[in-house]
N, C-alpha and C positions, 0 to 999 in steps of 0.2 A: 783728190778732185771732187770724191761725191760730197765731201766734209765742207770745199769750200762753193759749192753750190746752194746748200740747202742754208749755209749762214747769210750767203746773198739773198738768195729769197725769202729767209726771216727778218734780216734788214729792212728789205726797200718793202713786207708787208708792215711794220711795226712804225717805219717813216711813213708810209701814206696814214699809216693811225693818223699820226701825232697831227701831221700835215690838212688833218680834218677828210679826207676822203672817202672814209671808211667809220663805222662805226662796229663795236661788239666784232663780230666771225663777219661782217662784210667782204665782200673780195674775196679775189683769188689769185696767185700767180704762178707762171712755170716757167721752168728750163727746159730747154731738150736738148739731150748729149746724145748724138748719133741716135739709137732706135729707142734709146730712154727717156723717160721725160719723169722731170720730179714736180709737184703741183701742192698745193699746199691744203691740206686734208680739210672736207666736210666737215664746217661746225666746230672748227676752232677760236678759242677765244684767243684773238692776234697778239694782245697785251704779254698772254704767255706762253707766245709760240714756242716752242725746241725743236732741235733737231728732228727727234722722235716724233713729229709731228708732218712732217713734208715726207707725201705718198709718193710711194716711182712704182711706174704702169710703165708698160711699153707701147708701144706706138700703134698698136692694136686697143690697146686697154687694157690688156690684162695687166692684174696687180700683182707686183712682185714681193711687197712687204707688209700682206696682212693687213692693211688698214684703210678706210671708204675714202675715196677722191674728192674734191671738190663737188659741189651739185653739178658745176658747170664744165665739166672732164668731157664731154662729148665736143662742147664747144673749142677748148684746147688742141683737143688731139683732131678734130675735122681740119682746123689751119693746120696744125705742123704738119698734117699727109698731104696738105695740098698747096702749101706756100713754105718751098724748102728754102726760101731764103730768110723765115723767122727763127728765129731763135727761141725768143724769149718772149712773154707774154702778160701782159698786167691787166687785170680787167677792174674796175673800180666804182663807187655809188658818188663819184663827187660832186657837190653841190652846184655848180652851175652846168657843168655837164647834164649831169639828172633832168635840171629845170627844161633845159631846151631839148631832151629826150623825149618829156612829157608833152610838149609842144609839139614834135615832132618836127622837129625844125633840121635840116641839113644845115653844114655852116656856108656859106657863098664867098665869093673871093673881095671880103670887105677888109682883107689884111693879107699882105702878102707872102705874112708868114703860114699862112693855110698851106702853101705849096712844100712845105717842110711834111707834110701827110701824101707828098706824092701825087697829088692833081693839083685840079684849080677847084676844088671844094671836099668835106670832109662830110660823108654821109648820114642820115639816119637809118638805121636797120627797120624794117616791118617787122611789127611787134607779133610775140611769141611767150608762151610761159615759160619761167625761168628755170634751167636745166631739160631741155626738152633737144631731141636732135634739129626739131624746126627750127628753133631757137639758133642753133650750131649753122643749119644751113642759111637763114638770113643775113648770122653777121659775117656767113664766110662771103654773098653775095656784094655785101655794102663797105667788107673790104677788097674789091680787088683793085687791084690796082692801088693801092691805099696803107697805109701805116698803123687805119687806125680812123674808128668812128665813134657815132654816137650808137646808142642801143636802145631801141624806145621803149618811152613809157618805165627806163630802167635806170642807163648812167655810162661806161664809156670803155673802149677799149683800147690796149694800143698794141703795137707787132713792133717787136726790137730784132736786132742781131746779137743781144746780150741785152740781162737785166737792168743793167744801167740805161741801155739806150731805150729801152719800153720805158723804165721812170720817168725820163726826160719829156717823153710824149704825151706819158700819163697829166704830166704838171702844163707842158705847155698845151694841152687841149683843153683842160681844165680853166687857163688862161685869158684862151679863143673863146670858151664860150661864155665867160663873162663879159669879154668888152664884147661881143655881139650881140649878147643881150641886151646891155646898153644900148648899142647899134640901133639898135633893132625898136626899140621904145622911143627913141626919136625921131624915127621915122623919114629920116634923113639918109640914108646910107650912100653912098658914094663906092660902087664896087667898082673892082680894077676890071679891065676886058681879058679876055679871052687870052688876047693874044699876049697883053702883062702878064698874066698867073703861068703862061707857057714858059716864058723867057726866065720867070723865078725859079719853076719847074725845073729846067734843065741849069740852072746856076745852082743848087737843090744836089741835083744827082752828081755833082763832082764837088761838092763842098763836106767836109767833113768837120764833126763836131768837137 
């Protein structure tokens, strides 16, 4: 089990490589297997991730295998204590995500696939220095309720039930905030009401991927 966790998480770090998300030791991602959680180590070059590379801390933090957690392990392990329905965790620098971070821009219900993040919009977090607990508690703030935000001034997060299902979000939030940027510079936007983003909303929680 622990063998075929940490190839998933060198996977889907070495896919968002290639997938441009990430640059050099960018990002971070985790698992959490009941009170364990494995996180992909501080200051790794992703290109040549191993095994021997992906830290397990428990759910407290403490380290169980000798080697420095991500910068941003505070941020990981404040969701898994307090959103027991994530699993798994991608956090990422992707380029259009990023742009509209730095804007500070929330994404608004200008597509109806936003409700696929669990409301009728997908947040900005208030900015924070990176690897800080403040840092951990804004973006547990700007996700409740949520799958998954932006991170200001920084690039994007998302909260799976498995590795796969945080990839998925990773890519299509990454997606969203291209065409909203788009959106967004024509100054034209056409958003859906309230009461549309609810009705996708609950089409949303009984649809599966």
């Amino acid at each position: 089990m622990t063998k075929d966790i940490k190839k998933k998480i060198i996977f889907a770090s070495q896919n968002q490589l290639k997938m441009g998300f990430n640059i050099g030791s960018e990002g971070n991602i985790s698992f959490r297997d009941g009170s364990n959680v494995f996180v992909t180590r501080s200051g790794i070059e992703i290109s040549k991730m191993s095994a021997d590379d992906i830290c397990e801390v428990d759910i407290s933090g403490k380290i169980k295998n000798d080697m420095k957690p991500s910068t941003e392990i505070d941020m990981h392990l404040m969701l898994y204590r307090k959103r027991t329905d994530v699993s798994a965790i991608v956090h990422c620098h992707s380029m259009w995500a990023s742009v509209l971070s730095c804007l500070r821009k929330k994404i608004p219900s200008f597509h109806y696939m936003v409700a696929e993040f669990g409301g009728i919009d997908i947040r900005c977090s208030k900015y924070a220095t990176f690897g800080t607990k403040k840092l951990a508690e804004l973006v547990f703030d700007a996700t409740k309720n949520r799958k998954g935000c932006l991170i200001a001034n920084h690039g994007q997060i998302c909260l799976g039930r498995n590795v796969d299902d945080a990839m998925h979000l990773s890519s299509a939030l990454e997606k969203l905030s291209k065409q909203y940027y788009f959106c967004l510079a024509s100054k034209h936007i056409k958003l859906l009401s309230r009461d549309q983003m609810k009705d996708v909303v609950n089409s949303f929680a009984s649809y599966k991927i």
